[in-house]
N, CA, C and O atoms as CSV, one atom per row, in Angstrom:
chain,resi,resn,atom,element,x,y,z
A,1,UNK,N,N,111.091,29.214,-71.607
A,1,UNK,CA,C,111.725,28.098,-72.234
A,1,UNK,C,C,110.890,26.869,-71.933
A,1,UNK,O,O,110.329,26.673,-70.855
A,2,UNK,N,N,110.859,26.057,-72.984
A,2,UNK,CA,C,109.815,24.639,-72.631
A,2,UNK,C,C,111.186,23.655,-73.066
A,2,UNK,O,O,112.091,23.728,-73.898
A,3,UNK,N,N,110.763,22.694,-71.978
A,3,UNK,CA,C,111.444,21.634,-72.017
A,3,UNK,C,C,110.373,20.102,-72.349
A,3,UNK,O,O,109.349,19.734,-71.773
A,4,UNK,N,N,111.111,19.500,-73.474
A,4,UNK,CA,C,110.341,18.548,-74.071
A,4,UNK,C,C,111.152,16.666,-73.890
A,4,UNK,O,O,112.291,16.215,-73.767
A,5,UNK,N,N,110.283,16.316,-73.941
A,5,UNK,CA,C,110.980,14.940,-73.476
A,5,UNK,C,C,110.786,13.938,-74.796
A,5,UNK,O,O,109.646,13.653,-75.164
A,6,UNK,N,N,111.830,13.476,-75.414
A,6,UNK,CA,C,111.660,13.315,-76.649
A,6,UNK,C,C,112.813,11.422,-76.358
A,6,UNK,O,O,113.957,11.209,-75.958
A,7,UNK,N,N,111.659,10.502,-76.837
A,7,UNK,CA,C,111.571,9.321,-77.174
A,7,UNK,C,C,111.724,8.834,-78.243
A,7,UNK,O,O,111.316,9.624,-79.094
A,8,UNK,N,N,112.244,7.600,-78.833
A,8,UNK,CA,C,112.047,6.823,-79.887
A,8,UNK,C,C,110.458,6.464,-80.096
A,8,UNK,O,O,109.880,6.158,-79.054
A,9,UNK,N,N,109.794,6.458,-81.111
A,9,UNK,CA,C,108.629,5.928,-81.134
A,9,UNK,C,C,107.639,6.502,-80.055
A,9,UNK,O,O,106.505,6.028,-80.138
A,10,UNK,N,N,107.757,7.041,-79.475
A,10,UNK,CA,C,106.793,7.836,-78.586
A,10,UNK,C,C,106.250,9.329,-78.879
A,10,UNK,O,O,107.117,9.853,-79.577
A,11,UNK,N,N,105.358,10.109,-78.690
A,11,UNK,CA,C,104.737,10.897,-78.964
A,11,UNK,C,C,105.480,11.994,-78.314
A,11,UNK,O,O,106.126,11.514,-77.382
A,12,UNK,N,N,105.664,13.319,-78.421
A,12,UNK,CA,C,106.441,14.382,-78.229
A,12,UNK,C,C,105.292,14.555,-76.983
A,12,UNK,O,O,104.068,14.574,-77.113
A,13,UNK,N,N,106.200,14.693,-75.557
A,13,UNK,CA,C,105.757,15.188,-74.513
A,13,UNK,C,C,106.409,16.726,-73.768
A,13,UNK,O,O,107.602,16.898,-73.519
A,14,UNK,N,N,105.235,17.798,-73.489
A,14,UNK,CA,C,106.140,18.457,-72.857
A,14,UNK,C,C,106.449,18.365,-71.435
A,14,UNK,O,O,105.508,17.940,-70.764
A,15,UNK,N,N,107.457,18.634,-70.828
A,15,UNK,CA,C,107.785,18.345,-69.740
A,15,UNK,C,C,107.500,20.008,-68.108
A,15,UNK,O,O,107.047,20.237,-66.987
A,16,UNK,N,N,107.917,20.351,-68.799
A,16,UNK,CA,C,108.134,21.815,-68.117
A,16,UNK,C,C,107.419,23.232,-69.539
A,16,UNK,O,O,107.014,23.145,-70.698
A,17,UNK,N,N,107.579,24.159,-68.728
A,17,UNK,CA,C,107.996,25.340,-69.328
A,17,UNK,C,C,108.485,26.495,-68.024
A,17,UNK,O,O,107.687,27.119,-67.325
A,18,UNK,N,N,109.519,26.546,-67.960
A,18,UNK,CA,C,110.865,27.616,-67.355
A,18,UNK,C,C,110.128,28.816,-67.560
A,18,UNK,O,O,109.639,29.147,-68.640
A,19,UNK,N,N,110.047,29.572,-66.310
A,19,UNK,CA,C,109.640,31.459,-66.476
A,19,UNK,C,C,109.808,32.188,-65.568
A,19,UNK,O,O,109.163,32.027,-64.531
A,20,UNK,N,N,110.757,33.232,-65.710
A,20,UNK,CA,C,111.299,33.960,-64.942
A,20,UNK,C,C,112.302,35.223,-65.060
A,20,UNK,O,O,112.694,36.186,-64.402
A,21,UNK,N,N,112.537,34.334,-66.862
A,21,UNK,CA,C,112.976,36.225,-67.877
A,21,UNK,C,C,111.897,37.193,-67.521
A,21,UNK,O,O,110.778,37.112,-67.014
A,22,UNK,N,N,112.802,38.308,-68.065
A,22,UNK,CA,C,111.697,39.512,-68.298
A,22,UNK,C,C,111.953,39.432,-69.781
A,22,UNK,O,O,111.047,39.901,-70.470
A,23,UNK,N,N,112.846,39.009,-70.328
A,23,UNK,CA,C,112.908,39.446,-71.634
A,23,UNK,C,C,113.604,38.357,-72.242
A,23,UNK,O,O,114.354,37.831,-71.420
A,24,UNK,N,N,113.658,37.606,-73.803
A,24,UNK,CA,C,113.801,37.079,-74.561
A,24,UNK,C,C,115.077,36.090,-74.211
A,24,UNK,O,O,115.786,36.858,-73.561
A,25,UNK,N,N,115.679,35.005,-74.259
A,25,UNK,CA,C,116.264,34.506,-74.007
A,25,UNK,C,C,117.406,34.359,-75.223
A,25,UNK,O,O,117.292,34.081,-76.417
A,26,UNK,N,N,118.406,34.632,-74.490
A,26,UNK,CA,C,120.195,34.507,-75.377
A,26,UNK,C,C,120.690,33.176,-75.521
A,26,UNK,O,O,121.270,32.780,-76.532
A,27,UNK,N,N,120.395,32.288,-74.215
A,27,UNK,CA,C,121.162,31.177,-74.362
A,27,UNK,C,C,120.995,30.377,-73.364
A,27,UNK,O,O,120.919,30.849,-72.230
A,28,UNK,N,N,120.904,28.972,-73.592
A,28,UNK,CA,C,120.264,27.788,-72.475
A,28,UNK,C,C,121.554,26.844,-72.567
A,28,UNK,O,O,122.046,26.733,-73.690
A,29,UNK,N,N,122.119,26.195,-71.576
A,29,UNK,CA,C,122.986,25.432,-71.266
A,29,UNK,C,C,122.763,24.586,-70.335
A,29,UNK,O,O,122.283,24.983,-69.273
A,30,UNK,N,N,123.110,23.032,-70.568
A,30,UNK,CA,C,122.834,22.114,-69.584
A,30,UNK,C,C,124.326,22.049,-68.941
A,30,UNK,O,O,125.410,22.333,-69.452
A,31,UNK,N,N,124.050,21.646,-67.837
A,31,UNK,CA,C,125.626,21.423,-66.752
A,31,UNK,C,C,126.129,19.616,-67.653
A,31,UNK,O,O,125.721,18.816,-68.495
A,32,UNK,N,N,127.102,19.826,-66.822
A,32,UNK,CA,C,127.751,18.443,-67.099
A,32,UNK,C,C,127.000,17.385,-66.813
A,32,UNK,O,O,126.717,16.466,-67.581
A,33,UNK,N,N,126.720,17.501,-65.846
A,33,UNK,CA,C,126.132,16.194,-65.378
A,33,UNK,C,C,124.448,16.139,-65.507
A,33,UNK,O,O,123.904,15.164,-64.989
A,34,UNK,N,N,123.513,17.252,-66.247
A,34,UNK,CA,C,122.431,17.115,-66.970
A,34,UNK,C,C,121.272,17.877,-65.905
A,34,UNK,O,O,120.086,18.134,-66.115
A,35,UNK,N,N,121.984,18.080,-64.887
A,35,UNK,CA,C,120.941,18.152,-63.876
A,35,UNK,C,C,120.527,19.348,-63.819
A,35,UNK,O,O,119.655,19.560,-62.976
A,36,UNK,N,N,121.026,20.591,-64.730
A,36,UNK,CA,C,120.865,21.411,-64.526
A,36,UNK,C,C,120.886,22.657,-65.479
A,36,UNK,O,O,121.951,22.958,-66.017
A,37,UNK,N,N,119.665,23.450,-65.726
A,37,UNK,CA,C,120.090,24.385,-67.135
A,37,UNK,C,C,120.267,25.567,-66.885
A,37,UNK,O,O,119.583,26.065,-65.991
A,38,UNK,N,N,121.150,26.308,-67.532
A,38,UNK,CA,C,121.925,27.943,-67.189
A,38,UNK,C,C,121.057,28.595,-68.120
A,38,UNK,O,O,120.733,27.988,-69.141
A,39,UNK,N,N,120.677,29.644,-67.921
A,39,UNK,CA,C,119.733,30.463,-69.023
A,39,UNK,C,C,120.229,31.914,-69.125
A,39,UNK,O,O,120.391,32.512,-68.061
A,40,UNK,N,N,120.477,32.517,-70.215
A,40,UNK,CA,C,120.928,34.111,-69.672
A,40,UNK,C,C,119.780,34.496,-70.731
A,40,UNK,O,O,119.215,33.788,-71.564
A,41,UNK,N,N,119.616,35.956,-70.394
A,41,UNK,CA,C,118.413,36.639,-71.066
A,41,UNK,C,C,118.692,38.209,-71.355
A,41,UNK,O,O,119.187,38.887,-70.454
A,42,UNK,N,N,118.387,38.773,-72.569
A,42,UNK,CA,C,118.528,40.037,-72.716
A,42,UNK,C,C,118.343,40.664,-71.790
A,42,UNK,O,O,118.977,41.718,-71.735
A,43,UNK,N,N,117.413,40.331,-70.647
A,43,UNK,CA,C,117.331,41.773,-69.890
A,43,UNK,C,C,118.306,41.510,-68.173
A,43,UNK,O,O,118.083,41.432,-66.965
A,44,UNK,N,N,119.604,41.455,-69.304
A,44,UNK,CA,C,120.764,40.933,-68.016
A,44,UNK,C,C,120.708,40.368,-67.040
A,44,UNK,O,O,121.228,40.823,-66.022
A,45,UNK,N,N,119.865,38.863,-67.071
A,45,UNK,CA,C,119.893,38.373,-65.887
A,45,UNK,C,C,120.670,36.944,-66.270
A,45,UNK,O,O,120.874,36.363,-67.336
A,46,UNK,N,N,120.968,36.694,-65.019
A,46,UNK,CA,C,120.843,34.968,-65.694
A,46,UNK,C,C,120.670,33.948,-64.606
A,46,UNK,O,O,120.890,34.309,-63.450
A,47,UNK,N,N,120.174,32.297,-64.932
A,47,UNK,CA,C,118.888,31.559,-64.384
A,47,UNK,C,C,119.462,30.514,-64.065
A,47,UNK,O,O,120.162,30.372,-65.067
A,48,UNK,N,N,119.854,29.111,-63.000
A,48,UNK,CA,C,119.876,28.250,-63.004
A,48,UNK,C,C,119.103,27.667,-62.568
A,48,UNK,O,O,118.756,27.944,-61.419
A,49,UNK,N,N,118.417,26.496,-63.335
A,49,UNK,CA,C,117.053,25.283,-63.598
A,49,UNK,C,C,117.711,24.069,-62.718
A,49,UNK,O,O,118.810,23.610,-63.026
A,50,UNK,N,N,116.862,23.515,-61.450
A,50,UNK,CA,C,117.525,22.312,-61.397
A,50,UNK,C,C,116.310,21.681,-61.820
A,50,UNK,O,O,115.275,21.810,-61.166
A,51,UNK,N,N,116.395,20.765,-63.247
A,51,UNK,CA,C,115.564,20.060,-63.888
A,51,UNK,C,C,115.518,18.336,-63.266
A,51,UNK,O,O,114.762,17.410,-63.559
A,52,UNK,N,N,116.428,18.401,-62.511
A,52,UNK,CA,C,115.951,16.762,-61.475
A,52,UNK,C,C,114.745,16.442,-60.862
A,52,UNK,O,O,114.286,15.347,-60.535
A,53,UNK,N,N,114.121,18.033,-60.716
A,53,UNK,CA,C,112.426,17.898,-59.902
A,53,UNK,C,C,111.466,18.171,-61.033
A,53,UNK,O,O,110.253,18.357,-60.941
A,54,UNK,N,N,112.389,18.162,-62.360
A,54,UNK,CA,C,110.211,18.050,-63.437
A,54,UNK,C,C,110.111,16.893,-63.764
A,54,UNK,O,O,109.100,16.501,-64.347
């Protein structure tokens, strides 16, 4: 999963890219409070991102 940091008037930056599936990703979710993304993946796992450190 790539995470992109997206501005008014500014140029598309990427920020991250997330890796740690083995296999294709089902579904990405940020927490409430932003700090954090849930990932589940076909090959039954699933991932929490704390995106406060990219």
């Amino acid at each position: 999963m790539r995470i992109w940091q997206m501005l008014m008037r500014a140029p598309l930056a990427r920020l991250a890219a997330l890796t740690g599936h083995a296999s294709p990703l089902s579904s990405a979710t940020f927490s409430a409070d932003g700090s954090r993304i849930i990932t589940t993946s076909e090959d039954e796992t699933a991932k929490i991102w704390d995106v406060t450190v990219l």
